[in-house]
N, C-alpha and C positions, 0 to 999 in steps of 0.2 A: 504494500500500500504506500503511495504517495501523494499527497495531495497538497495544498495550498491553503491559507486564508489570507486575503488580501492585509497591505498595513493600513494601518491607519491612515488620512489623510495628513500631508508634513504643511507645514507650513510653512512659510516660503524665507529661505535662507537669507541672511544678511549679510552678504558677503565676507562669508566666513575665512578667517587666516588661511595662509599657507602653513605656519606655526600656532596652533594654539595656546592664548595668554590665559593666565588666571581670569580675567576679565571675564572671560569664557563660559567659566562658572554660574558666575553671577547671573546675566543673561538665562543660561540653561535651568540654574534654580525658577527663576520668574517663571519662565515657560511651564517651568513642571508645577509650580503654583497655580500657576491658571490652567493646565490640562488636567491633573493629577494631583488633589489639593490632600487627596488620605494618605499619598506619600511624601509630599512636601513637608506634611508636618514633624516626619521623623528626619529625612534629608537629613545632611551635612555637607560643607564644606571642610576640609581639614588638609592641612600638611603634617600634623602628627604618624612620625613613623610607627608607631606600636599600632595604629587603627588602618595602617595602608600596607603593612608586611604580611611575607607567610612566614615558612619557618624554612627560607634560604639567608645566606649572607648575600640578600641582595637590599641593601636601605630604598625605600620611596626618594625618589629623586624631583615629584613635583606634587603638587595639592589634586585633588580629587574631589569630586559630588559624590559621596557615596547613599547609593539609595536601595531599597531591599523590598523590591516589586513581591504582591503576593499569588500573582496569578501570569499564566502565557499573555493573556492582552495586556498587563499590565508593564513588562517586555518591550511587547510591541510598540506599544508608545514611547516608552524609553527610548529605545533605537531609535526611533522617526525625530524628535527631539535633537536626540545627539547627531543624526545626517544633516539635518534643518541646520547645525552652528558647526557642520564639519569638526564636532568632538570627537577623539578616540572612544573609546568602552571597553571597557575590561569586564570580565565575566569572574565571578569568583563563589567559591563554595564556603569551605571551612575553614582556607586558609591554611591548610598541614602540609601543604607543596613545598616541595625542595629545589626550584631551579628558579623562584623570581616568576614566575608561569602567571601570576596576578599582581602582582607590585606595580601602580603607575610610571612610566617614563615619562611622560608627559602630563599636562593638564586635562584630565581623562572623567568621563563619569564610570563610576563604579557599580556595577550591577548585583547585587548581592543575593545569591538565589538562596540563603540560607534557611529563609522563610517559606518557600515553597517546598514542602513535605508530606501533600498529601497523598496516600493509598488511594489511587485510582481504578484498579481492577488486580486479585488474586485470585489468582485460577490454579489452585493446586494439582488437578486432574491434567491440567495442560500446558505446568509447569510453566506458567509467564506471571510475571508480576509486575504494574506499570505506575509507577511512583514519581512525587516530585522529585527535582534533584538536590533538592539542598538534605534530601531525607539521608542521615548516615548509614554505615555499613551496620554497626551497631545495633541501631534500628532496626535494619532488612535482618539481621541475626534473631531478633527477641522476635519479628514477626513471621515467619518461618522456622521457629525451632518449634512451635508448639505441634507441627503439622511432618517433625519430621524430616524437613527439608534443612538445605542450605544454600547461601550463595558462597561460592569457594573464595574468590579474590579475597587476601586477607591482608592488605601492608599491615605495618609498625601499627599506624593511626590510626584504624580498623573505626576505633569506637567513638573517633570524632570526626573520619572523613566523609566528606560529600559523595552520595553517589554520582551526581554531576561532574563534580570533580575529579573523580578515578577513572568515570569515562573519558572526559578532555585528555585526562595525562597516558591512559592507558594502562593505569596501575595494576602490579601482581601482588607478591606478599609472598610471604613462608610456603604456601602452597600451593605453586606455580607449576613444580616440577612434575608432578600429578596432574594436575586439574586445568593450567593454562592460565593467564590472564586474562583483561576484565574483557579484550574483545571476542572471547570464546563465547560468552555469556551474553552479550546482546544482541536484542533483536530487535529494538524500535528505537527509534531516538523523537522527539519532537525537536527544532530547532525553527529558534528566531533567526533570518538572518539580517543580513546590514541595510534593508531596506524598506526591514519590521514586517516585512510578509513572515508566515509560518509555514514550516510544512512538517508532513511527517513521513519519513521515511525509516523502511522496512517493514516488514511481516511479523506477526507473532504467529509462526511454523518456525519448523527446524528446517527444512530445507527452503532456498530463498535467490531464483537462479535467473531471475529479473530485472534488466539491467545491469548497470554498474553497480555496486557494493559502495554505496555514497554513505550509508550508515557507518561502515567501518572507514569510509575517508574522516567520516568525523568524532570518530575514536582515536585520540592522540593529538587533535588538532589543536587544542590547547585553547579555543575562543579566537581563532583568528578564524575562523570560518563562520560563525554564528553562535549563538548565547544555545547551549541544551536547556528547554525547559520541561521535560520531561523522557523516563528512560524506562526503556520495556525491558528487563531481562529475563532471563532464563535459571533455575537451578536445579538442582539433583536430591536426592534423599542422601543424611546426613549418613556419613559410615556407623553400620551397628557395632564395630570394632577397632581399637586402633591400639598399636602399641609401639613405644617411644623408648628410644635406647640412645644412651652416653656417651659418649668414648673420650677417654681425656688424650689428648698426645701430648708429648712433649718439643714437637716442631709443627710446626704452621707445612712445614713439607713433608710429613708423616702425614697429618690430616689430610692436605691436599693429593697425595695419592692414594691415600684411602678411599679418595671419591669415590674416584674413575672405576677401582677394581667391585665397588657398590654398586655404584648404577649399571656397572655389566652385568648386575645377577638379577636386581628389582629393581619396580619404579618406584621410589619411595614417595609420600606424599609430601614429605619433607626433610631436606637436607642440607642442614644449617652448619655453617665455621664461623666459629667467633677466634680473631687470633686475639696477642697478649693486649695490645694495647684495648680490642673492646670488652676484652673479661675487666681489665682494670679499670672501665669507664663505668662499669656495673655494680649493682648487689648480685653479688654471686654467692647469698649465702643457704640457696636451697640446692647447689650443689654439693657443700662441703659432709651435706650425709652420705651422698652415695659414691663421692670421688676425693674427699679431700679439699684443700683450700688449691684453686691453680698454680699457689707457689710452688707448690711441691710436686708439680706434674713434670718439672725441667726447666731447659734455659730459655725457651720460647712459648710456655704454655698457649695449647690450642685445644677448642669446645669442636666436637664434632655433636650435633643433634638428627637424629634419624627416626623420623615417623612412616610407618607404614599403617593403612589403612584397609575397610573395605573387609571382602566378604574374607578372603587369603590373607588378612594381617597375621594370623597365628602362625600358617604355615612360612611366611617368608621373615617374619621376625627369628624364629624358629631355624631359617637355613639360614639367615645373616652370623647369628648367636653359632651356631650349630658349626659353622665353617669358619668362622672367625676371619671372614673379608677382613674386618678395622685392625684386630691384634695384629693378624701380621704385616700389616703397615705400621706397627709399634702401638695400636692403640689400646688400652683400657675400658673395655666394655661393659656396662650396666646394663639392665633395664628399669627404668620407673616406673614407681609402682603408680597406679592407675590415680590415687589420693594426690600422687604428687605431679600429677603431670601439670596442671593450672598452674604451680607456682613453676616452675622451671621454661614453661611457654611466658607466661608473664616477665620473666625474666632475660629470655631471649627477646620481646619488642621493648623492652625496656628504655631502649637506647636507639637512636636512628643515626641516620648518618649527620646528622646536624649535630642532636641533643645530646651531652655529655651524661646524659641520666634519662628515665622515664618521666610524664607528666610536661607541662608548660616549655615551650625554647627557654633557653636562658637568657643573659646578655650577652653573652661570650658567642651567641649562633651568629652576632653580625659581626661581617667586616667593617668594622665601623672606627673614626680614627682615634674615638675617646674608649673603645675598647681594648685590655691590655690582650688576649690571646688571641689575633685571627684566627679562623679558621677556612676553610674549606670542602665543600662535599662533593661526591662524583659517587655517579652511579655507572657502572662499565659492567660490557658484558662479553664474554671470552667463552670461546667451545671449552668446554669440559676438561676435554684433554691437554689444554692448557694452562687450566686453574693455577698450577704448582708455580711453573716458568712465570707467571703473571704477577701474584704475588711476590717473588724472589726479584722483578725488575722493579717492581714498587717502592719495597725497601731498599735497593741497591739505586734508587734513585732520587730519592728520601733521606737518606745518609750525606749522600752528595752534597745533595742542597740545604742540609739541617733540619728538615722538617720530620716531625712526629708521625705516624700511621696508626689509623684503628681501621679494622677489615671485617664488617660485619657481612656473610656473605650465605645467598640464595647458591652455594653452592654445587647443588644438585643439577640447576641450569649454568650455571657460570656468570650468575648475574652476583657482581664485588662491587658492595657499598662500603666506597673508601673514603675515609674524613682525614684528612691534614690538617693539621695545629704546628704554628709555630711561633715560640716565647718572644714577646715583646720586650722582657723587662731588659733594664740596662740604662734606656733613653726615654727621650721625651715622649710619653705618651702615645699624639697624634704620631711623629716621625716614625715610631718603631713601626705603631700599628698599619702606617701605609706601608714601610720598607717591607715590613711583616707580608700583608697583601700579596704584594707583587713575586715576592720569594716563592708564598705558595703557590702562584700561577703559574711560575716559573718551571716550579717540581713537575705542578699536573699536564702544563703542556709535554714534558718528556714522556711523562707516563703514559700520555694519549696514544702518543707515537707507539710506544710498543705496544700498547694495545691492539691500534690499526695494524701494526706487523704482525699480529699473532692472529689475525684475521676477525678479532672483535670488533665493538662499535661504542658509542660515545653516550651511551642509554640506554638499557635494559626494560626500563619502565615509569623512571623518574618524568620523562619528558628532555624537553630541551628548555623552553622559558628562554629567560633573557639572560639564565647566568651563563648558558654553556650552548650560545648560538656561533662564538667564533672556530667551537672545537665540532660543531656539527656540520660548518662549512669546510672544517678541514676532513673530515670521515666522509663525506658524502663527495663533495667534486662540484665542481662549478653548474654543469649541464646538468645533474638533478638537482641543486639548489634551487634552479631556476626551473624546471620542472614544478617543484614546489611553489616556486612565488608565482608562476602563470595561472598555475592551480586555483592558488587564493584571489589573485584577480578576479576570477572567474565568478568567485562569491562575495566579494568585498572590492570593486572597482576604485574605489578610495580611499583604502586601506583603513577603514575607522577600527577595523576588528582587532583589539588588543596586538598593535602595532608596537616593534618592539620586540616580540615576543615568536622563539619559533625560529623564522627562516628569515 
């Protein structure tokens, strides 16, 4: 199904900038007073970074209208507004994005779908559920566990992310390896686009071999193709079994060939490496019953976490345990017991590639020049059989340039959530914190490279945004870049759609 509703009528532009000024704002509030007075009254203007950030080191760099529509038409006017004074727009969920993917560059309105949550149709016999997008994962958890069901994509920020939002970025989670990420799972999308028409594309069937696959174009797209205001997915019945095994190593490349000789026997639903630096970023104290404290595991302590699932969890936990795949990669094998499995998953999302702990970013997540530790995140994804090599040129190029590593990693695919930290102290404040910056740019440009050598890419599932558009132009090549920006033309002639961002 595809269809259309017209936008609203615009109103006739005032010869809007080439550059949009603050100025811009003001104008665009008026309008929204007088078209849309139930949303004007909550409105803002603001340059406050804490109210215009997600949870990348990327600071808001200009003021925003931020406004938080409660409905698709509500949307659509938005967008007709913002084309009327040639305003950018930003589309935004929860806010838990890692790449700057919603942070204004400019003097932008801000679209907030976080309000929009409503259950529009559960069809559990036909396994489609069509909800707003600001609705969480969380959410679609407590409303589909009662019935048995689940939706598989689970990031770090499960129980505060957008499902709007996971679709834009195309987010996976711990349970990738198994199950796929989030655009396995969709199968409708509603979008506004940039000239407040709507439409809706895709079918709620499994098979869908009509046309172009425009739904999954706009799985990933980040808002630069149109606002999602509403998302049909798909899910499965919840595994009636699942059983979760340890393995402590004592090197990050013990673990790491552990993988590979793993996934040549199962698929596991989950296959998680934590190396030293993200055990040390954690409470890891629901480990220390069944393995010890990781001081004591050696001179590089590394987490290997292995869930299998489903109807064969017994039997293949069973040959894992039975054959001792991990031991003889050196590792120390448990199983946990079934009480303790919530606090030890709770403790693997504990941390992401930003947050140096669970709950809130800190200060320390921006690169900012009045903070003392910059940091840096990347999300890279490498074939399997590479894991070990990938890691070993991380460090070896981290060393080099001074900087810290924590490696929290979807290992099972090859997807390495890597954060760099490097210590400001010393100097003045702002000075280190810039020098600081650039050093770690410096690190992860190297790192990109051999990434791209080891025939990886530049995003696994974080997205691109606006922190890591110059390393997506380096991974991809000029003539699909541009592939890419003809693309967006095609849905956005004037680029208002979260420009900036992407490509």
């Amino acid at each position: 199904m595809s269809h259309s509703v017209p936008a609203a009528a615009p109103c006739a532009p005032d010869a809007p900038p080439a550059h949009p000024t603050p100025d811009v704002l003001l104008r665009a509030e008026r309008l929204l007073a007088a078209r849309l007075p139930h949303l004007a009254a909550h409105a803002i203007i603001t340059a406050d970074p804490e109210l215009l950030r997600d949870e990348s080191p990327t600071p808001a760099t200009a003021p925003a209208l931020i406004v938080a529509p409660g409905t698709a038409a509500d949307v659509q006017a938005l967008v007709v507004i913002a084309g009327a004074l040639a305003l950018p727009v930003v589309p935004r969920g929860a806010r838990t994005g890692l790449v700057g993917g919603c942070v204004p560059r400019s003097p932008s309105l801000v679209v907030d779908t976080s309000r929009m949550r409503e259950v529009h149709r559960l069809d559990i016999a036909g396994r489609t559920l069509r909800i707003g997008p600001g609705a969480t994962l969380g959410e679609i958890e407590e409303l589909l566990r009662p019935h048995g069901m689940m939706y598989p994509p689970d990031p770090a920020s499960y129980r505060r992310a957008s499902i709007g939002g996971t679709v834009a970025t195309n987010a996976g989670g711990l349970r990738c390896v198994k199950y796929g990420v989030t655009d396995r799972w969709v199968r409708t999308l509603d979008v506004v686009l940039a000239d407040g028409s709507l439409v809706t594309l895709g079918h709620d069937v499994a098979k869908d071999a009509t046309g172009y696959d425009l739904t999954r174009l706009f799985v990933g797209s980040e808002g630069t193709l149109g606002i999602i205001v509403g998302v049909g997915i798909t899910f499965c019945p919840a595994p009636a079994e699942s059983r979760l095994m340890l393995a402590a190593f004592a090197s990050a490349a013990g673990a790491a060939a552990a993988v590979a000789t793993l996934c040549a026997r199962v698929t596991p639903a989950m296959c998680e490496l934590l190396d030293a630096g993200a055990l040390g970023s954690r409470d890891t104290g629901a480990l220390v019953p069944a393995l010890g404290s990781p001081a004591g595991w050696g001179a590089d302590p590394t987490l290997l976490m292995v869930q299998v699932d489903g109807s064969h969890a017994e039997a293949e936990a069973e040959a894992i345990l039975a054959r001792a795949a991990l031991e003889l990669a050196g590792g120390r094998v448990v199983e946990v017991a079934a009480a303790h499995t919530d606090a030890i998953l709770d403790m693997r999302r504990g941390g992401s590639a930003v947050r140096t702990a669970g709950g809130e970013p800190s200060a320390e997540a921006l690169v900012d020049p009045g903070m003392p530790q910059p940091t840096l995140p990347q999300d890279l994804s490498v074939p399997v059989a590479r894991l070990g090599q990938t890691i070993a040129a991380i460090r070896r190029i981290a060393s080099t340039h001074r900087v810290q590593t924590r490696i929290a990693a979807h290992a099972g695919d090859g997807n390495l959530h890597l954060l760099l930290l490097t210590d400001a102290a010393g100097a003045e404040a702002g000075a280190a914190a810039r020098a600081g910056a650039a050093q770690l740019r410096g690190a992860m440009g190297e790192i990109i490279d051999a990434v791209l050598a080891s025939g990886g890419t530049v995003s696994g599932e974080h997205g691109i945004g606006s922190l890591k558009r110059d390393w997506a132009a380096r991974d991809l090549g000029a003539r699909t870049i541009e592939l890419h920006r003809s693309t967006q033309r095609a849905f956005d002639p004037h680029s208002l759609m979260n420009p900036g961002t992407g490509f």
